[in-house]
C-alpha positions as CSV (number, residue, x, y, z in Angstrom):
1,X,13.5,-11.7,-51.3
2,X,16.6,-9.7,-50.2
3,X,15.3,-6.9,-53.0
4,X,12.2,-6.7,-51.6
5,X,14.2,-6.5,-48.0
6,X,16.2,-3.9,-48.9
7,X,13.1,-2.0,-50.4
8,X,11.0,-2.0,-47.1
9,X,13.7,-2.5,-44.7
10,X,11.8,0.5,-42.2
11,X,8.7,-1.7,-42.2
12,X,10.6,-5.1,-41.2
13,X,12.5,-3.6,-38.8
14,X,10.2,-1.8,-37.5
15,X,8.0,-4.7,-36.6
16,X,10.8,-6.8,-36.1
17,X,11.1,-4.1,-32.7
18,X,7.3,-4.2,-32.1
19,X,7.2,-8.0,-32.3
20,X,10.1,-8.6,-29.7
21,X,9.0,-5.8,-27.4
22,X,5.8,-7.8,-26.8
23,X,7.6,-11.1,-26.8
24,X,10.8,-10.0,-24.2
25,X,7.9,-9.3,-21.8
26,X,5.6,-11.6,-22.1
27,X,6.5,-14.5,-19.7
28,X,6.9,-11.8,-16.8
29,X,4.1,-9.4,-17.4
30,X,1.6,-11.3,-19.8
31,X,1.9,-15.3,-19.2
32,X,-1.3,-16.9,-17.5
33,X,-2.6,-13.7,-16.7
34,X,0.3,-12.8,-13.8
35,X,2.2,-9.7,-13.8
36,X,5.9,-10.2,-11.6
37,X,6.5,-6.8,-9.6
38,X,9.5,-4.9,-8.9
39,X,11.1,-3.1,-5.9
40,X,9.7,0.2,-7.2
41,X,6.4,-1.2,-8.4
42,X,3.9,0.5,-5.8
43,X,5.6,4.1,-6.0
44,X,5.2,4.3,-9.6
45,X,1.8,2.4,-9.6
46,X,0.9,5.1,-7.3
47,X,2.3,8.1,-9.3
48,X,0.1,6.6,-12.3
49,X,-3.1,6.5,-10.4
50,X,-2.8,10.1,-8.8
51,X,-1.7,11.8,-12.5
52,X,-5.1,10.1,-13.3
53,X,-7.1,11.1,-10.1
54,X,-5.7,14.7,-10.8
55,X,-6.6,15.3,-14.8
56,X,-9.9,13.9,-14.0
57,X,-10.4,16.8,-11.4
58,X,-9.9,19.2,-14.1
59,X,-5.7,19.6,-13.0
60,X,-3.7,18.9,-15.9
61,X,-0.6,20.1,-14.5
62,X,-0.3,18.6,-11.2
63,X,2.8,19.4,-8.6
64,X,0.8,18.2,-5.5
65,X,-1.0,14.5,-5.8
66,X,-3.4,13.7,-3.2
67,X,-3.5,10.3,-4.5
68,X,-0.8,9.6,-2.1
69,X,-0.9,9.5,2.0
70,X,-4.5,8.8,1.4
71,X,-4.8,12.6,0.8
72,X,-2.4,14.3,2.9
73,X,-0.4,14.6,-0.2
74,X,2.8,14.5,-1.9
75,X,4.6,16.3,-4.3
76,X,5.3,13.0,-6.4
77,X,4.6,15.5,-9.7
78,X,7.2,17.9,-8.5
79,X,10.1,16.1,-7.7
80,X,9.4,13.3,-10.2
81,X,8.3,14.6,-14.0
82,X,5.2,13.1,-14.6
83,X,5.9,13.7,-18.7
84,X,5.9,10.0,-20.1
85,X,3.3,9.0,-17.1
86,X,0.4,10.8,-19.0
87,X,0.3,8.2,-21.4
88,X,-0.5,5.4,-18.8
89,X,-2.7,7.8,-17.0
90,X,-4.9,8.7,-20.0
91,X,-5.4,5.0,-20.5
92,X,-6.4,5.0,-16.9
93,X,-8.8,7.8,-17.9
94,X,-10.2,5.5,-20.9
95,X,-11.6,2.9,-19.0
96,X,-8.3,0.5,-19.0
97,X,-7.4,-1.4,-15.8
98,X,-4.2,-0.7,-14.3
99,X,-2.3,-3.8,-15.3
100,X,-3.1,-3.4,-18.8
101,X,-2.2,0.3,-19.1
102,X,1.4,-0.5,-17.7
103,X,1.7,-3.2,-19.7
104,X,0.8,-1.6,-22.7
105,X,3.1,1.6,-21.2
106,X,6.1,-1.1,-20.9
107,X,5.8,-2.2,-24.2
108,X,6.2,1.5,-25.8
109,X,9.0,1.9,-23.4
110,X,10.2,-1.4,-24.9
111,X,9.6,0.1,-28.4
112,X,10.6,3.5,-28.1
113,X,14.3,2.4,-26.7
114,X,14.3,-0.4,-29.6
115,X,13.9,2.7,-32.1
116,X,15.9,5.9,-30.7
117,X,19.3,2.6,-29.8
118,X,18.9,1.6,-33.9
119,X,18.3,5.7,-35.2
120,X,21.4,6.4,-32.8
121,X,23.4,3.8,-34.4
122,X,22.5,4.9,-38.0
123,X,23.7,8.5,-36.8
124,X,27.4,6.4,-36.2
125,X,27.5,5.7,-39.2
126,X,26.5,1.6,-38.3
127,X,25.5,-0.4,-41.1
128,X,21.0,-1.4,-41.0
129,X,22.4,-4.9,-39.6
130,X,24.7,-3.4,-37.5
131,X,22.5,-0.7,-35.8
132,X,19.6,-3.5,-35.5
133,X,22.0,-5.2,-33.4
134,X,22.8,-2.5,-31.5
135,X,19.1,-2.0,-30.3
136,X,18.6,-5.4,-29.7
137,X,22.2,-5.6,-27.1
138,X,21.2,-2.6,-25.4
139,X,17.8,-3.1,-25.0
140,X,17.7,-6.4,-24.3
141,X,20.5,-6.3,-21.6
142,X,20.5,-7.9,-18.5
143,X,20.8,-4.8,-17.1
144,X,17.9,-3.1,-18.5
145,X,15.9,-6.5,-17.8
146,X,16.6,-5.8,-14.2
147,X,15.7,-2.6,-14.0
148,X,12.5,-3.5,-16.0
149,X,11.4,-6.9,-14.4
150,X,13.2,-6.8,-10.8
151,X,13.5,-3.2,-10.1
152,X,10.2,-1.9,-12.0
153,X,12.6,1.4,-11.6
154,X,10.7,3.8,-14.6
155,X,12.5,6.6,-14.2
156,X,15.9,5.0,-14.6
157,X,14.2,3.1,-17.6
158,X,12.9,5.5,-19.3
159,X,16.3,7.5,-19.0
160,X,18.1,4.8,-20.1
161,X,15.8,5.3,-23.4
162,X,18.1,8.0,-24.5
163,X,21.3,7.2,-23.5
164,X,22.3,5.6,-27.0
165,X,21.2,9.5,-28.7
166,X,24.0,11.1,-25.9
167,X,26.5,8.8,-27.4
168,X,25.6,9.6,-30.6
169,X,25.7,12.9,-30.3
170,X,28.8,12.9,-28.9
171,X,29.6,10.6,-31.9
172,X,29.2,13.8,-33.9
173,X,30.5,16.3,-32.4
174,X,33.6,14.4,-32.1
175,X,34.1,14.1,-35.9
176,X,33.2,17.7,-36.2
177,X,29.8,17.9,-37.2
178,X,28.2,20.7,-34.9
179,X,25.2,21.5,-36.6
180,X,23.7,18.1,-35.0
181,X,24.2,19.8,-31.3
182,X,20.3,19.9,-31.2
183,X,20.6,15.8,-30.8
184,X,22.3,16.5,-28.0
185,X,19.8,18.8,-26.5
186,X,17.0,16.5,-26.9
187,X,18.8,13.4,-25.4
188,X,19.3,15.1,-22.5
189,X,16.2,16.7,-21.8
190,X,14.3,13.3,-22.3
191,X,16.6,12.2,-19.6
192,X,15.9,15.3,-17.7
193,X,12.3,14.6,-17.8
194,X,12.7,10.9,-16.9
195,X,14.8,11.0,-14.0
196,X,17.3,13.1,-12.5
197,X,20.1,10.9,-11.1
198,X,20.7,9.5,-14.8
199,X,21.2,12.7,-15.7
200,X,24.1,12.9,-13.1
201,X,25.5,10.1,-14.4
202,X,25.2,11.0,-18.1
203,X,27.0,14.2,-17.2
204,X,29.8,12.5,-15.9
205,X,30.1,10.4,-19.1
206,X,30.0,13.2,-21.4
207,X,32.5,15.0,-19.1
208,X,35.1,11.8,-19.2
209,X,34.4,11.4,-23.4
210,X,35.1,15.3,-23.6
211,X,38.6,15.1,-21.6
212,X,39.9,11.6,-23.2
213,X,38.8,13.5,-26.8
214,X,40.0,17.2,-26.0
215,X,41.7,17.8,-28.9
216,X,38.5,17.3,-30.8
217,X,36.0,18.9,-28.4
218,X,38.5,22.3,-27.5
219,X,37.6,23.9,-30.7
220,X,35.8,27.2,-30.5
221,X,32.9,26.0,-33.2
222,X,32.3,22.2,-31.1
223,X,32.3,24.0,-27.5
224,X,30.2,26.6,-28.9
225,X,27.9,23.5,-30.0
226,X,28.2,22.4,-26.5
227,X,27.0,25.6,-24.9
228,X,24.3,25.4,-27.7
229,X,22.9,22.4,-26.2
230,X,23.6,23.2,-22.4
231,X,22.2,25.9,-22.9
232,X,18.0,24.6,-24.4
233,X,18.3,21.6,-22.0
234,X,18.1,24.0,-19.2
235,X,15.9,25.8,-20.6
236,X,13.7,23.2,-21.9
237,X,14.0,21.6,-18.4
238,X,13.6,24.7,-16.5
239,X,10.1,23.7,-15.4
240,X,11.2,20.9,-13.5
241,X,14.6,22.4,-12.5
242,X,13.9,25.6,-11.0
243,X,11.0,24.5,-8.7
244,X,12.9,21.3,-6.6
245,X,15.5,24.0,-6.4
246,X,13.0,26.1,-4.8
247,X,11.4,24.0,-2.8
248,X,14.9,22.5,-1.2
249,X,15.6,26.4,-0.8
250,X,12.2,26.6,1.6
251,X,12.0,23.3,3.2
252,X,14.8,20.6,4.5
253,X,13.3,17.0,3.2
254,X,14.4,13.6,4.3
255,X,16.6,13.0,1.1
256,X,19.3,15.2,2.9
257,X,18.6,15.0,6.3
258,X,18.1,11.1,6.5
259,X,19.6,9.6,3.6
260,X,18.3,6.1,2.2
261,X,21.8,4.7,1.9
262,X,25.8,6.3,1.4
263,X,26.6,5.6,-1.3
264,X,29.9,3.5,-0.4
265,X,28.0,1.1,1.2
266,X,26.3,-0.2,-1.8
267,X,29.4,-1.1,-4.4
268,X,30.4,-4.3,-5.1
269,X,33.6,-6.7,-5.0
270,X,34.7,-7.6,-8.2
271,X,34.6,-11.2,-8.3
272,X,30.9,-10.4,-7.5
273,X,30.5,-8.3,-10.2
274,X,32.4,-10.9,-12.7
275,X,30.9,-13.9,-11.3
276,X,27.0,-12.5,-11.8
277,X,27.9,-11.2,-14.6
278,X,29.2,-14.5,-16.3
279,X,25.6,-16.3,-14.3
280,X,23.4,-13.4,-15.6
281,X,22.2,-13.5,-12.1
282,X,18.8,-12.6,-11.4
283,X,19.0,-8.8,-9.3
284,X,19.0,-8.5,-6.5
285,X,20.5,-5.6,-4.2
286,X,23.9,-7.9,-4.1
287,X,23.2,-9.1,-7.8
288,X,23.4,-6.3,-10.7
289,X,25.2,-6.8,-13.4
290,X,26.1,-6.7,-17.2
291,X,25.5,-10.0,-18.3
292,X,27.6,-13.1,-20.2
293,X,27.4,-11.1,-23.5
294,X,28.4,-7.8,-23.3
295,X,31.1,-9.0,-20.5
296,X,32.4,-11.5,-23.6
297,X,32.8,-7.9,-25.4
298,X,34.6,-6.2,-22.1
299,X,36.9,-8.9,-22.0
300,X,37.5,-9.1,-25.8
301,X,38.0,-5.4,-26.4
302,X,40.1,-4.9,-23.4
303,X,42.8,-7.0,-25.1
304,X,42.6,-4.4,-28.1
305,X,43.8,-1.6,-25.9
306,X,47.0,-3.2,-26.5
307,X,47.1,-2.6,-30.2
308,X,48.4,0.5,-31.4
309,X,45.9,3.1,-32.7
310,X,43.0,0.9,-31.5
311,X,39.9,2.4,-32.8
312,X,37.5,3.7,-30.0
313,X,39.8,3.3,-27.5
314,X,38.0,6.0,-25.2
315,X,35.0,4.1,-25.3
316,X,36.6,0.7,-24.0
317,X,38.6,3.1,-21.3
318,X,35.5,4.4,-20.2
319,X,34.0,0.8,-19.8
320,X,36.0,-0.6,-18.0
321,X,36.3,3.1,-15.6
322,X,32.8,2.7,-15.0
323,X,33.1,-1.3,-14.5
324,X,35.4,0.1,-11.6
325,X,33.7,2.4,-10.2
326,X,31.1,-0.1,-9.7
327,X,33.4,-2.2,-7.4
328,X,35.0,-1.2,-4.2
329,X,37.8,-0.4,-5.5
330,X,37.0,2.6,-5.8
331,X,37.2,5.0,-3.0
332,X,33.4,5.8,-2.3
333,X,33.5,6.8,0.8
334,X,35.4,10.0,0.2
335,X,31.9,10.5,-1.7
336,X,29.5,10.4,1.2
337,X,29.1,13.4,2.3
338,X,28.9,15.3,-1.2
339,X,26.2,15.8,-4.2
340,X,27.5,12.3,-5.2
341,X,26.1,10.5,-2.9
342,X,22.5,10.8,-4.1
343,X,23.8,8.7,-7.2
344,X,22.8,6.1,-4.3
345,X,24.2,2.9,-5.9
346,X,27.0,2.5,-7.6
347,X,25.8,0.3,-10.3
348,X,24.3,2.7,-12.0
349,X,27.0,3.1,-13.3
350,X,26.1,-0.2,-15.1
351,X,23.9,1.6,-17.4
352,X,26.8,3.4,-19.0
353,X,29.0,0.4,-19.4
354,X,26.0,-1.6,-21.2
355,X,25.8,1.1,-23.9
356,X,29.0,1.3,-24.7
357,X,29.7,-2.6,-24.8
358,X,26.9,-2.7,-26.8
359,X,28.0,-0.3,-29.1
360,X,31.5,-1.6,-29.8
361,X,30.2,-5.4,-30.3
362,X,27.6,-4.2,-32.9
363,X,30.6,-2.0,-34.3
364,X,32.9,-4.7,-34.6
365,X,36.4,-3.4,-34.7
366,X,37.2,-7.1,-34.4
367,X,36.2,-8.1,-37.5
368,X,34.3,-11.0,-36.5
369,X,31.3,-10.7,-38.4
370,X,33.5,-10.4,-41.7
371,X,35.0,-13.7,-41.3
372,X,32.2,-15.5,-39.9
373,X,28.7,-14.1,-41.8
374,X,26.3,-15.6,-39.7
375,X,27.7,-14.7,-36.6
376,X,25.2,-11.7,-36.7
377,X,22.2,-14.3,-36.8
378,X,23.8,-15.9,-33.8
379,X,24.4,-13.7,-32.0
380,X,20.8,-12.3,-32.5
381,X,19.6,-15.7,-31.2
382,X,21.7,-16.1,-28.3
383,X,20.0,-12.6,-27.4
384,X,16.8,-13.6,-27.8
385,X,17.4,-16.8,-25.9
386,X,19.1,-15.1,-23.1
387,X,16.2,-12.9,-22.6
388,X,14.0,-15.7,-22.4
389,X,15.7,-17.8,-20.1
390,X,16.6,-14.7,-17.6
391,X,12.9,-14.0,-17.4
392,X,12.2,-17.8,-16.6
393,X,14.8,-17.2,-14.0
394,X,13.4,-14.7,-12.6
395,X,10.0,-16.4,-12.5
396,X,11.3,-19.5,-10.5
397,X,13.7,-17.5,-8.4
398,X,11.0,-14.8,-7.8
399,X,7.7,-16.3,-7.9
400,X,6.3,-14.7,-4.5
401,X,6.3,-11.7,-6.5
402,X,3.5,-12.8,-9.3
403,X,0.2,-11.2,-9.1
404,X,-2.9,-11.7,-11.0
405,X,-3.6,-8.6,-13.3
406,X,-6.9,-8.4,-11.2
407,X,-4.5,-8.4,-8.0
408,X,-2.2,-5.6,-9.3
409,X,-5.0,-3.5,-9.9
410,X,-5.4,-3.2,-5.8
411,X,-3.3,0.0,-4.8
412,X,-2.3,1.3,-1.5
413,X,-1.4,4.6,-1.4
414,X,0.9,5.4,1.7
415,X,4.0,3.4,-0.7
416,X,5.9,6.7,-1.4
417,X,9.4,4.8,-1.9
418,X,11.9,3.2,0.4
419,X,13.0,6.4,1.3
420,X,10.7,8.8,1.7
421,X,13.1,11.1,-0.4
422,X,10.5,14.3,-0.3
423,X,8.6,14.4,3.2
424,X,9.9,17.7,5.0
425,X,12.4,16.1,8.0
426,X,9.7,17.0,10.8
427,X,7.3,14.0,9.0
428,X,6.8,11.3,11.0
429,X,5.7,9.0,8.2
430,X,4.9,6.2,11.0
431,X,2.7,8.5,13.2
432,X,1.1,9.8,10.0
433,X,-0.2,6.1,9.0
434,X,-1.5,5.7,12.3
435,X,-4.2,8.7,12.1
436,X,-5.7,7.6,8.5
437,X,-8.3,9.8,9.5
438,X,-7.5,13.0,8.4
439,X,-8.8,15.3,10.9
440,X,-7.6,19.3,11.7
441,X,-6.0,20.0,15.1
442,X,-6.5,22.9,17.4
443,X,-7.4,23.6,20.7
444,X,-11.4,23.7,21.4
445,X,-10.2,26.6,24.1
446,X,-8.7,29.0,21.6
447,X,-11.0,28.6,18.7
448,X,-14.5,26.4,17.5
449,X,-14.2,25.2,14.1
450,X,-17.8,23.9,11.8
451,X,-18.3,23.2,8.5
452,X,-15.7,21.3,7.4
453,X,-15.0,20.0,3.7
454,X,-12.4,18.0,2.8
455,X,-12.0,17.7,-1.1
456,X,-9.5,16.7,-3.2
457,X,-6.4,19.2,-2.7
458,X,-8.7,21.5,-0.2
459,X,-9.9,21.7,2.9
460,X,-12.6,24.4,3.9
461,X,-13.8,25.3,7.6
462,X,-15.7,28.0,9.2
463,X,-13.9,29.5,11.9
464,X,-14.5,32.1,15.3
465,X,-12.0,32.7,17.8
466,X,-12.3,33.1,21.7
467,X,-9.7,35.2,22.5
468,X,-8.4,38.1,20.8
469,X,-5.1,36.7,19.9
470,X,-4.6,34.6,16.7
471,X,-4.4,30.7,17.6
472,X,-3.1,27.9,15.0
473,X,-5.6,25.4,13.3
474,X,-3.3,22.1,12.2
475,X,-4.3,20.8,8.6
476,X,-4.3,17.7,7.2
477,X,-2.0,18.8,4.7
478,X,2.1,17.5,4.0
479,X,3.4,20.9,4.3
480,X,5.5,22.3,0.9
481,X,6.0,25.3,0.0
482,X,3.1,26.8,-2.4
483,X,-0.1,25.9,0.2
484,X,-2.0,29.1,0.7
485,X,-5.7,30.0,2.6
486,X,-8.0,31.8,1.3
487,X,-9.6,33.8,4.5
488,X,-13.4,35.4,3.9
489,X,-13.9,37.5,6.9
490,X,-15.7,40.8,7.5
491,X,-17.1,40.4,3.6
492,X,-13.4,40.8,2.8
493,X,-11.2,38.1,1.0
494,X,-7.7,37.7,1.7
495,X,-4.7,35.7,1.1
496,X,-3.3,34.5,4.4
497,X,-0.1,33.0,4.6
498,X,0.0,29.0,6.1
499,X,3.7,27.5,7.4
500,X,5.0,24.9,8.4
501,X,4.1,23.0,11.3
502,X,7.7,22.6,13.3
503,X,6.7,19.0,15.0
504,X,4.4,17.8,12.6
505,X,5.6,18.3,8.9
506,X,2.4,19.5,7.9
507,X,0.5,22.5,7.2
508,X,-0.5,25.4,9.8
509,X,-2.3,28.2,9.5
510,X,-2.6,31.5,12.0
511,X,-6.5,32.6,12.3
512,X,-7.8,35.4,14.3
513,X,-11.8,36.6,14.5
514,X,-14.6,34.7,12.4
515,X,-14.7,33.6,8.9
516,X,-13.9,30.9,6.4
517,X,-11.0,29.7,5.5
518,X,-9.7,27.6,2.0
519,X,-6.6,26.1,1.6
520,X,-5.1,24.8,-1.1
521,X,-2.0,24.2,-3.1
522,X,-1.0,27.1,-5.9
523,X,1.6,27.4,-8.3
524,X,4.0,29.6,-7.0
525,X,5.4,32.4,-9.4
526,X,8.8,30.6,-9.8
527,X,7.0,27.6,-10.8
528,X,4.9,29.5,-13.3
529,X,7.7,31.6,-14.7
530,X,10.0,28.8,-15.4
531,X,7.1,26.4,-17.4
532,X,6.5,29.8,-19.6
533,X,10.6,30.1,-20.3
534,X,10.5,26.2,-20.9
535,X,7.5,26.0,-23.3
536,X,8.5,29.6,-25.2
537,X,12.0,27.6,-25.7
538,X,9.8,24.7,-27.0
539,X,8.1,26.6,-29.2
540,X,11.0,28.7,-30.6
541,X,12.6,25.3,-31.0
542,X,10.0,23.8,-33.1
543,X,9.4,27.4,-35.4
544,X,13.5,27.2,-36.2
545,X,13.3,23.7,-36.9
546,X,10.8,24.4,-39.5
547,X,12.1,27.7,-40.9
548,X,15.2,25.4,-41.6
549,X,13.9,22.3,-42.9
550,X,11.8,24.4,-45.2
551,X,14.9,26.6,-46.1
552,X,16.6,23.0,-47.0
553,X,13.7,21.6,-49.3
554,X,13.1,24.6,-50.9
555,X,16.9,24.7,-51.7
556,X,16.7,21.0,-53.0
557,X,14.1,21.4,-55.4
558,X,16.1,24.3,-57.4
């Protein structure tokens, strides 16, 4: 039996990931047909079914969706990659309700982190065993579970995904093994395309690893590596990058004029921290933390600081740092005010701490699964029961939050988040819900508008003026930069500039004579430039990859 083990030990593992990626979620999102939502649930519900609206309208490549603000649009697709959305979406596009194509999208999620956590602890040199546990301590944290089953939070999810390839990569690097810099590159673009805050935090990690290592990492061939890898993730994520940047650059949006939260007011004491950590407490915005397990490890490894030449010391240092900068000990509020503060909460930091604790228990510098062999097994079942009873928890402690599949499949668009992050600061979200009736405004003395067509991402309108001055026609559009009209007048076409409405948030346009007029949303040349730099670094990517991997084989075989 353990021959034939060892002989397919991909396939077992493999479903061993795929059997426990349905089973962690089934009490919460399969059981008696009820689904349990999260804080974040409608937003991203939303962002599925307008990806979905939009490739069925022949737009493959959304930046607008007029899924949202029952059409007034938002630009959920530019601010927020839609790249691991498309699979939900095309089930959408197959006929598949929306329950069942999150759920099915959850359990990929579930299954894609259970894969790149064990890959990245093969990469560190982890035993099978060892790197099996691994995947199942990080991805079945009660942290991740939170963000998963409480939070729905998909972005930070998905990011979180990849976080175990960063360390390994840094794993590398540190023991002198540049060539693998590429590992690094791709870790952090799939963060990159997931969600942009972990990618903050990520960069703080790899900064901290760098400093407490710098006699391994300031050597001309590793930083070299380094720059390698800044470098494509850029580039690779210049797509996304360089549009928010020049969007913020046109238009001031609510995430920094009215900010959801500073970011000091949201970090914890630390007997809070310890205390739900030692309950694995159920989240709530009072409640994150890392759970009885991997806090057993915190505790446990911070006693080997105290032993000369303890192995991975920077990675228990960094714990711990980020444990603290969780609390209030640390001084957040000199923070406010700065780039930081769009971290939000403090516990993210969370994320960071999980995947190192989980790291050093699978590693074992203790020794503990020498002396006692089935303490692996154990400790495999106290995982799995953990997971079980912290989603029953969450059931009895949360149960106004079950819907029927059938009930989850009912959307309402106007849920663009808690914060409204990307309206231009002139929205007036409220007075905007109030007129659901999207209508254009103008004054019946200045001009007499027929005709008009309202389609998905375009309004059209014939238009006559009664002066001989140009007069403004208000459209039912959320105003970012990129909207354009199309003006046919005199058997002439033109492209007429639209703007910002100063009160309103919305779009405006200047029209002066008779004609028609189209507007609608168009890439703008920075937007069109940087996804043609992003895929020709793709694509040069991919064509080395082969020209060496060929190179190698055809070297092997001599």
């Amino acid at each position: 039996m353990k021959s034939w083990l060892n002989q397919h030990s991909r396939i077992v593992i493999f479903l061993s990931f795929l059997i426990l990626s349905i089973l962690s979620l089934y009490i919460v999102y399969l059981q008696n047909g009820h689904i349990m939502i999260g804080d974040d649930y409608h937003f991203h519900q939303n962002r599925i079914e307008g990806l979905a609206l939009s490739m069925k309208n022949g737009v493959l490549f959304p930046k607008i969706s007029y899924f949202f603000i029952g059409g007034y649009g938002y630009a959920s697709s530019l601010f927020y990659p839609d790249f691991y959305l498309y699979f939900p979406a095309v089930l959408r596009l197959l006929g598949l309700s929306l329950a069942n194509s999150f759920i099915i999208f959850a359990i990929g999620i579930n299954l894609g982190t259970f894969i790149v956590t064990y890959i990245s602890g093969r990469y560190m040199a982890l035993s099978k065993m060892k790197s099996w546990l691994f995947s199942l301590l990080y991805t079945l944290s009660i942290y991740r579970l939170q963000d998963f089953f409480n939070r729905q939070a998909l972005g930070e999810l998905l990011a979180m995904s990849f976080f175990p390839l960063i360390l390994a990569s840094l794993y590398l690097l540190k023991n002198g093994k540049t060539g693998k810099w590429l590992l690094l590159a791709i870790g952090m673009t799939g963060i990159g395309l997931a969600h942009f805050i972990s990618l903050e935090l990520v960069s703080i990690f790899i900064g901290l690893y760098i400093l407490l290592n710098a006699k391994r990492f300031f050597k001309k061939d590793v930083i070299v590596a380094i720059g390698k890898a800044t470098g494509s993730t850029i580039l690779l994520l210049a797509f996304y990058l360089v549009p928010v940047f020049e969007q913020m650059r046109h238009v001031t949006f609510q995430v920094t004029s009215k900010p959801l939260t500073l970011i000091s007011e949201r970090s914890y004491s630390l007997g809070e921290l310890l205390t739900n950590s030692f309950k694995n407490t159920v989240f709530h915005a009072s409640s994150a933390n890392i759970g009885i397990i991997l806090l057993g490890g915190l505790i446990l490894y911070t006693g080997m600081l105290f032993r000369k030449n303890a192995p991975n010391r920077e990675l228990i240092l960094l714990a711990l740092f980020f444990m603290f900068m969780t609390t209030n000990f640390f001084p957040w509020q000199l923070f406010d005010q700065t780039p930081l503060n769009t971290i939000q909460f403090p516990w993210r930091f969370l994320s960071i701490v999980t995947l190192l604790l989980a790291y050093l228990i699978a590693n074992d510098d203790l020794g503990i699964f020498k002396r006692y062999p089935n303490s692996q097994l154990v400790l495999a079942i106290v995982i799995l029961l953990g997971v079980g009873l912290y989603e029953k928890e969450s059931i009895d402690t949360e149960g106004k939050r079950l819907l029927s599949h059938q009930s989850y499949d009912q959307t309402n668009s106007y849920y663009i988040g808690a914060g409204h992050e990307y309206l231009p600061t002139e929205v007036d979200y409220e007075m905007i819900k109030k007129n659901k009736k999207r209508q254009l405004t103008y004054d019946t003395d200045e001009i007499e508008v027929k005709n008009v067509k309202m389609t998905v991402g375009s309004v059209a309108f014939d238009y006559q003026t009664k002066r001989s001055k140009k007069t403004t026609v208000g459209i039912p559009f959320i105003y970012y930069y990129g909207y354009q009209a199309k003006v046919m007048s005199n058997g002439k076409e033109k492209v007429v500039p639209v703007g910002l409405n100063k009160e309103t948030g919305l779009v405006d346009i200047s029209l002066k004579g008779k004609g028609n007029a189209t507007i609608t949303y168009q890439s703008t040349w920075a937007q069109k430039i940087s996804l043609g730099i992003s895929t020709f670094t793709l694509l040069i990517g991919v064509i080395w990859q082969g020209i060496v991997k060929g190179s190698s084989q055809s070297k092997s075989k001599k």
